[in-house]
N, CA, C and O of each residue as an XYZ file, in Angstrom:
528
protein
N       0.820     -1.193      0.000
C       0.000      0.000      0.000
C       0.863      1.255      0.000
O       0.555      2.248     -0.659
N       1.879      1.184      0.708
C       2.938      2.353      0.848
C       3.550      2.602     -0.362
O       3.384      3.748     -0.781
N       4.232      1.835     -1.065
C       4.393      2.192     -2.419
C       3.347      2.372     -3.069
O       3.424      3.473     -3.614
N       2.121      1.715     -3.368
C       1.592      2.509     -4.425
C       1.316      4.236     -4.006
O       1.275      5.155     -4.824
N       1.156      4.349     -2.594
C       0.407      5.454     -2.267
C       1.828      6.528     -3.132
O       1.564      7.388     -3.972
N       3.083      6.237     -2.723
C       4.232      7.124     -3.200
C       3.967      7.141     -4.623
O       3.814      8.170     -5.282
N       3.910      5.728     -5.157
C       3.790      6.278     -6.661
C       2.477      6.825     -7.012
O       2.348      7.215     -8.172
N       1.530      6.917     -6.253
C       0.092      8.046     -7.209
C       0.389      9.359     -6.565
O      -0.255     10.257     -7.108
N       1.159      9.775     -5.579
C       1.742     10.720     -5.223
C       2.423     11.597     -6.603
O       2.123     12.655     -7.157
N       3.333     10.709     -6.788
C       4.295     10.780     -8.421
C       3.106     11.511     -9.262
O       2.982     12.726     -9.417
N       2.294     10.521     -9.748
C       1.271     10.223    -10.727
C       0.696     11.641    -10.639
O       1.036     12.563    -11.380
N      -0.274     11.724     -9.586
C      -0.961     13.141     -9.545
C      -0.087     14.469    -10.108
O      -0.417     15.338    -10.915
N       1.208     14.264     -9.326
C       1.729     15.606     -9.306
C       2.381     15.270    -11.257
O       1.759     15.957    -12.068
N       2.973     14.768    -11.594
C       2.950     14.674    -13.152
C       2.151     15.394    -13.682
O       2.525     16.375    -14.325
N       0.728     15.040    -13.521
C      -0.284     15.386    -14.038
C      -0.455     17.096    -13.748
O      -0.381     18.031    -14.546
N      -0.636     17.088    -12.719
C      -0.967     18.304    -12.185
C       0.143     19.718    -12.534
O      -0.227     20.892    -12.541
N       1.591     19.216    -12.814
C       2.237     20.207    -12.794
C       2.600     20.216    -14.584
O       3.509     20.909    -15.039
N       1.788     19.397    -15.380
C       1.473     19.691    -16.426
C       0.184     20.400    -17.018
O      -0.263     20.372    -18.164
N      -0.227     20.980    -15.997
C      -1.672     22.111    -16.105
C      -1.714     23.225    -15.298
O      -2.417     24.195    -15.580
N      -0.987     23.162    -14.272
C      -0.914     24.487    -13.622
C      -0.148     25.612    -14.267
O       0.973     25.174    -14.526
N      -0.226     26.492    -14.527
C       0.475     27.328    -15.023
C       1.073     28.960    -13.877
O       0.180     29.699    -13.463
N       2.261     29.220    -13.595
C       2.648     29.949    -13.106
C       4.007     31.149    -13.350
O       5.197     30.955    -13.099
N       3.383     32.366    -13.898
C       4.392     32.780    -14.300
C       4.736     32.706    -15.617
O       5.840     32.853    -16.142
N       3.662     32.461    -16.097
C       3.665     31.918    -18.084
C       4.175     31.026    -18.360
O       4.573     30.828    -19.508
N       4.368     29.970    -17.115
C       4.815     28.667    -17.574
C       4.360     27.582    -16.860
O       4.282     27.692    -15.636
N       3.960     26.275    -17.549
C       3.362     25.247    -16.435
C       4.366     24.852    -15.593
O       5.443     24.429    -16.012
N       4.151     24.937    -14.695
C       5.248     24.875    -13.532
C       6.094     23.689    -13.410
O       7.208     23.727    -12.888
N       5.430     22.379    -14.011
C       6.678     21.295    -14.864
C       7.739     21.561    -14.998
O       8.681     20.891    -14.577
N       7.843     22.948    -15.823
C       8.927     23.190    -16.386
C      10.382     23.890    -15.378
O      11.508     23.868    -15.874
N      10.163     24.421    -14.086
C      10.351     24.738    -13.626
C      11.361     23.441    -12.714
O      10.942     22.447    -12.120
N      12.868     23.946    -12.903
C      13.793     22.976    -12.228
C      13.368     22.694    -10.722
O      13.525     21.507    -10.435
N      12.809     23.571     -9.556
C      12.412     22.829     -8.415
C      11.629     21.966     -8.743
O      12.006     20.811     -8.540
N      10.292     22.168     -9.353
C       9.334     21.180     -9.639
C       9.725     19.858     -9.802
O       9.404     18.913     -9.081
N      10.860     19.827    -11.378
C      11.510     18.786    -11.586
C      12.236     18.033    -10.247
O      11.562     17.408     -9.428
N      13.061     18.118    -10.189
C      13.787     17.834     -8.611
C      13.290     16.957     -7.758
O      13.679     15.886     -7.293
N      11.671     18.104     -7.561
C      11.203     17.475     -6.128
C      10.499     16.021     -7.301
O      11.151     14.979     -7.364
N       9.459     16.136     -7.944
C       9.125     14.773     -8.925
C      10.878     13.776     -8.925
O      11.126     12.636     -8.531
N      11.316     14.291     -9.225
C      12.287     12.965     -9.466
C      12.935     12.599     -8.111
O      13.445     11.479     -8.067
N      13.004     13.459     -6.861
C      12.903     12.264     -5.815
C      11.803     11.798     -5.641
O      11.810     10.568     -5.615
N      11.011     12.183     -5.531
C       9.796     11.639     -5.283
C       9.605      9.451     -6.023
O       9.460      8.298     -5.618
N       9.757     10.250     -7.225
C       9.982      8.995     -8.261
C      11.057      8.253     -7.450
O      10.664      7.232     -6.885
N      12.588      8.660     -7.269
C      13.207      7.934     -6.733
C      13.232      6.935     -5.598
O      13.730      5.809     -5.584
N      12.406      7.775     -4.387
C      11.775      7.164     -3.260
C      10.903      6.007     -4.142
O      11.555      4.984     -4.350
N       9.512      6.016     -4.697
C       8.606      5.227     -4.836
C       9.675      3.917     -5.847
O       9.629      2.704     -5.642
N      10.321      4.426     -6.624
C      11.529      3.423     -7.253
C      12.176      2.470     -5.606
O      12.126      1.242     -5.672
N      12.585      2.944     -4.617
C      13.592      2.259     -4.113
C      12.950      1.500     -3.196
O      13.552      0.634     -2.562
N      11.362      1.808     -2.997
C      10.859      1.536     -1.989
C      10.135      0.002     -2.429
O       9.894     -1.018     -1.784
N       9.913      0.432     -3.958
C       9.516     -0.852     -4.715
C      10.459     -2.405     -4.884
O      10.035     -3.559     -4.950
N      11.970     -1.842     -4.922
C      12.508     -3.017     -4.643
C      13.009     -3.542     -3.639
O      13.648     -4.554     -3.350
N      12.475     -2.401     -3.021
C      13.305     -3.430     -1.204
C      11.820     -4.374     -0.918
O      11.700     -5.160      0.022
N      10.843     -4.116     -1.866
C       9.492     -5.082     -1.199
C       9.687     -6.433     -2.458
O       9.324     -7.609     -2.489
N      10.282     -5.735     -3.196
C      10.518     -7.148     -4.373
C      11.747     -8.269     -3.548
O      11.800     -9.480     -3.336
N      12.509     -7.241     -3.298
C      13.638     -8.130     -2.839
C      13.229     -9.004     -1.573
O      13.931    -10.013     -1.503
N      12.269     -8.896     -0.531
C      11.765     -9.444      0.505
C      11.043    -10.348      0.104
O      11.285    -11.443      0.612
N       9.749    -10.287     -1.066
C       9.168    -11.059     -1.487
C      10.098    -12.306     -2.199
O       9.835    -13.483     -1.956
N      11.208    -11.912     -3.099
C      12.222    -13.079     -3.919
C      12.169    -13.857     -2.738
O      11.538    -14.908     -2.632
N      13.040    -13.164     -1.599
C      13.494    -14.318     -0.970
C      12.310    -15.059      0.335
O      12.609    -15.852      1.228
N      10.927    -14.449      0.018
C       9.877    -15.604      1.350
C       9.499    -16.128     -0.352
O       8.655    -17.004     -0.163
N       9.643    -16.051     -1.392
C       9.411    -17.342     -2.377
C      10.318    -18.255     -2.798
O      10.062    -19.188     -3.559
N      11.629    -17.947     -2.204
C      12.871    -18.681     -2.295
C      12.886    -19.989     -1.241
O      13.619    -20.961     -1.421
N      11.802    -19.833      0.074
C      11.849    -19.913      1.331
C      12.762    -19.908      2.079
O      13.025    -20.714      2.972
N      13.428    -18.779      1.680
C      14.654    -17.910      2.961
C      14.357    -16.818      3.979
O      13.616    -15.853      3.787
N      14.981    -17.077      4.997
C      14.781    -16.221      5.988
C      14.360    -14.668      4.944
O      14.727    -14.395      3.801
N      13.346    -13.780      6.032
C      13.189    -12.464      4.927
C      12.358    -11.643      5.887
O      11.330    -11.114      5.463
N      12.753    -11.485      7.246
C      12.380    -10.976      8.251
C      13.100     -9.478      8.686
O      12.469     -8.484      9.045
N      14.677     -9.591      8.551
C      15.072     -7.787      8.325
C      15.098     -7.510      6.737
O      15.812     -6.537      6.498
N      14.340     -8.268      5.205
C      13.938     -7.617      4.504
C      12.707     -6.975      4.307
O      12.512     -5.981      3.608
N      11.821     -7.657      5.021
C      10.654     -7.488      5.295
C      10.136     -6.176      6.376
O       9.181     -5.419      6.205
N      10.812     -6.197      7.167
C      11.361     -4.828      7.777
C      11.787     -3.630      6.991
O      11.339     -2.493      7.142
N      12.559     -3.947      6.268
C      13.467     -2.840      6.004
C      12.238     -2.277      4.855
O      11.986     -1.102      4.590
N      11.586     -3.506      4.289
C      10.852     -2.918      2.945
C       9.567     -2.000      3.752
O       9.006     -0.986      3.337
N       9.393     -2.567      4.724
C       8.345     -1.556      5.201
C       8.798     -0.413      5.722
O       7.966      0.494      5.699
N      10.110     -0.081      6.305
C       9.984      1.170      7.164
C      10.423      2.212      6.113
O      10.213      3.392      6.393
N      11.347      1.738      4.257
C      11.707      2.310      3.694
C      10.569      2.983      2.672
O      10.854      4.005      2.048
N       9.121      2.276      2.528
C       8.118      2.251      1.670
C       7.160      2.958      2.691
O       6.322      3.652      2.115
N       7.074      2.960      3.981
C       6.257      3.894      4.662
C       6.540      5.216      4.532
O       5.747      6.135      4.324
N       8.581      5.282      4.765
C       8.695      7.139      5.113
C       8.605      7.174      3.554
O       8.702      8.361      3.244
N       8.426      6.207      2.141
C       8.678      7.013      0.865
C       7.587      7.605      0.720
O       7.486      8.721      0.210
N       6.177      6.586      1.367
C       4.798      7.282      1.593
C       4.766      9.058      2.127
O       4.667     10.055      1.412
N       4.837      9.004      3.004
C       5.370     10.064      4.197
C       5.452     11.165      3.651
O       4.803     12.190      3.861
N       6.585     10.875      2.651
C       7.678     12.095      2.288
C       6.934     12.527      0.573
O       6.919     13.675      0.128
N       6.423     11.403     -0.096
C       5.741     11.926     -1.237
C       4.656     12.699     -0.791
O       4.323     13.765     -1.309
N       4.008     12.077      0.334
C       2.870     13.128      0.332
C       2.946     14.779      0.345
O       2.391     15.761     -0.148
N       4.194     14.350      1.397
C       4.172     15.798      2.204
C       4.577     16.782      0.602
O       3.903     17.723      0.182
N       5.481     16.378      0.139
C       6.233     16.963     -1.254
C       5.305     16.799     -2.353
O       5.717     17.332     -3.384
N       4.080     16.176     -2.462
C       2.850     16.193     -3.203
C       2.020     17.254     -2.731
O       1.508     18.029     -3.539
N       1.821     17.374     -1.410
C       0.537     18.725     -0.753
C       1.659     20.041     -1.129
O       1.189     21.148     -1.393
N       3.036     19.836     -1.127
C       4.123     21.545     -1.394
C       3.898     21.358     -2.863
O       3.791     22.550     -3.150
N       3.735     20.680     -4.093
C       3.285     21.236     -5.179
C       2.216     21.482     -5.317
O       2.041     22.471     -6.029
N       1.039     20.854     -4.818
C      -0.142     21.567     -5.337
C      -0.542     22.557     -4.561
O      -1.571     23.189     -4.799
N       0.234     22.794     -3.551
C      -0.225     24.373     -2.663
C      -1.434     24.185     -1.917
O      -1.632     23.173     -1.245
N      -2.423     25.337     -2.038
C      -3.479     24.957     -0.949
C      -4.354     24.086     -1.544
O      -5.353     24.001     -0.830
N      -4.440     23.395     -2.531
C      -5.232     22.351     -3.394
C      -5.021     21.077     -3.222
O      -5.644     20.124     -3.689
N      -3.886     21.106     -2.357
C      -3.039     19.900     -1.570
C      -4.027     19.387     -0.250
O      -4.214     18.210      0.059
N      -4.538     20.450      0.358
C      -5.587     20.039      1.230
C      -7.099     19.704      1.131
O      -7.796     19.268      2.048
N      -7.466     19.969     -0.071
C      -8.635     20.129     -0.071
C      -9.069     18.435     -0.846
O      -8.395     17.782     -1.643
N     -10.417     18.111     -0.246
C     -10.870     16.849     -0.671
C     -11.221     16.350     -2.152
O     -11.313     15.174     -2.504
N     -11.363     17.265     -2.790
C     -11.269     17.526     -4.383
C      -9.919     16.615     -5.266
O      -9.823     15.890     -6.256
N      -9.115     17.125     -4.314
C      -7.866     16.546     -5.139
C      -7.008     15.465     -4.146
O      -6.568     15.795     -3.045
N      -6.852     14.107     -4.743
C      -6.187     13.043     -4.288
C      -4.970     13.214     -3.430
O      -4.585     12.291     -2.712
N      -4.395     14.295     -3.482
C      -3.292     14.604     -2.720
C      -3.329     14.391     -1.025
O      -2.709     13.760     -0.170
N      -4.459     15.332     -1.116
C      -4.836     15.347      0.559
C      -5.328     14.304      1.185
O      -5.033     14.027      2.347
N      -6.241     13.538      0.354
C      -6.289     12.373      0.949
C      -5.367     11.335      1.866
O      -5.557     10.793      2.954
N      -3.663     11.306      0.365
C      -2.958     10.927      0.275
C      -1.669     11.049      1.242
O      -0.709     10.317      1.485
N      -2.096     12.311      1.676
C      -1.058     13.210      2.863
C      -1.893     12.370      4.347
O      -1.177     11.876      5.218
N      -3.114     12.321      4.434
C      -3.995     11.758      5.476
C      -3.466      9.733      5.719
O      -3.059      9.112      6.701
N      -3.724      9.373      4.453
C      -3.400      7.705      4.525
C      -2.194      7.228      4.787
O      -2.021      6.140      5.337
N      -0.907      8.300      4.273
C       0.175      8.092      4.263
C       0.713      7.847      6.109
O       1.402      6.985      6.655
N       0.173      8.768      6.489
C       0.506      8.990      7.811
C      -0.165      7.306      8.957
O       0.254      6.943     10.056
N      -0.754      6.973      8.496
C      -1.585      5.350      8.979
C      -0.311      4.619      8.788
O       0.197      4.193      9.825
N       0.301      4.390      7.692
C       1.062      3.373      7.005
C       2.574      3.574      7.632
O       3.511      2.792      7.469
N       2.595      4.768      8.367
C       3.769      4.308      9.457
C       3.769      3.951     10.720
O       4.765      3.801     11.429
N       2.620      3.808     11.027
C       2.002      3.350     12.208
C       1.531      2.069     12.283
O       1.918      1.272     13.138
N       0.639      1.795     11.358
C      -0.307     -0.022     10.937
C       1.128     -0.717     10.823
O       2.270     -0.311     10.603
N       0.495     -2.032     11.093
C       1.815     -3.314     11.289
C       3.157     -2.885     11.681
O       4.206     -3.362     11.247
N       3.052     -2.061     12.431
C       4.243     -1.916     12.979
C       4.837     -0.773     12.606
O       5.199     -0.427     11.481
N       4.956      0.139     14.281
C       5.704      1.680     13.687
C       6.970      1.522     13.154
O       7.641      0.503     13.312
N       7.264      2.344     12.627
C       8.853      2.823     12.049
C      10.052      2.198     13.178
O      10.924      1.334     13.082
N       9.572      3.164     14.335
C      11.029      2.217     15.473
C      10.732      1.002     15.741
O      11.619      0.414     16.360
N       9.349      0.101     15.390
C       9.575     -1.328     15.356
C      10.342     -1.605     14.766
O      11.382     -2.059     15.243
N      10.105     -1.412     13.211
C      10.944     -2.319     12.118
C      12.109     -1.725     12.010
O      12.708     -1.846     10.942
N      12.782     -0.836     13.245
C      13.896     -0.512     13.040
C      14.875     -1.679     14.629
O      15.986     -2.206     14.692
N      13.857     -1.606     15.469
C      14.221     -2.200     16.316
C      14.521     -4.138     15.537
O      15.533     -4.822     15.686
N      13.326     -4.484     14.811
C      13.744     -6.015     13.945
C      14.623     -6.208     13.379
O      15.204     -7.293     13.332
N      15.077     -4.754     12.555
C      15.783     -5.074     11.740
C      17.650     -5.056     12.330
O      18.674     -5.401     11.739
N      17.420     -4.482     13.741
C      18.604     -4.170     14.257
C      19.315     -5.830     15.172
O      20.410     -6.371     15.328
N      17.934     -6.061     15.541
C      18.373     -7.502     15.845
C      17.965     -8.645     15.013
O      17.843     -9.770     15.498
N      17.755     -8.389     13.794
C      18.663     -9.750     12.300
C      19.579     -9.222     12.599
O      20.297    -10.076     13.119
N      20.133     -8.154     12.611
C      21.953     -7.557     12.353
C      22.689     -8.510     13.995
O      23.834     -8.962     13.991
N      21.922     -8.606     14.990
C      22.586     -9.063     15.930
C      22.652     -8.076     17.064
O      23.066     -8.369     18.186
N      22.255     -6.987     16.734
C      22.263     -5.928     17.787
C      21.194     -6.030     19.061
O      20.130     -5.458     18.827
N      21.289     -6.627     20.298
C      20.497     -6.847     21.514
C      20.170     -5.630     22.319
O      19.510     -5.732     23.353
């Protein structure tokens, strides 16, 4: 759920910063814009294979308990952090129920909390490493 939420995060704002126009230009065009979209993208990219890589190996049937960890606490904050950087491009349209963003800023915030907060799967993942 955390990745997709990062990537329609992506998705919307694509969309969106190919119609807004600011300054006589759709704001796309505009190198912050770019920037913040391509981490954004980057997060929902990295967050996607640390859940692939957890899944390879519980279909391998190998241990996959600090991947399984790691894919969640890295795919929650990518949630997190698209939103928040999804509601700063669309401005105050970011809050409002009209547009998927805000929603998205609202659900995101569940998904570091459900199955386990962030310092859980940091605490699991510290003892696979061996750390007591």
């Amino acid at each position: 759920m955390s990745v997709g939420l990062a990537q329609g995060c992506v998705d919307e704002c694509l969309r969106y910063v190919d119609e807004r126009e600011a300054f006589g230009n759709k704001i796309g065009a505009y190198q912050a814009m770019q920037f913040k979209i391509a981490d954004m993208e980057t997060r929902a990219h990295t967050a996607r294979l640390a859940y692939y890589q957890a899944a390879a190996k519980m279909l391998r049937g190998e241990p996959f308990k600090k991947e399984a960890a790691i894919a969640k606490l890295v795919s929650s904050n990518a949630a997190m952090d698209n939103a928040r950087d999804a509601t700063q491009i669309f401005g105050g349209y970011g809050f409002m129920n009209e547009f998927p963003v805000g929603r998205f800023y609202r659900d995101a915030k569940i998904l570091e909390v459900g199955e386990g907060t962030s310092e859980v799967q940091r605490m699991l993942i510290a003892r696979e490493l061996g750390l007591t």
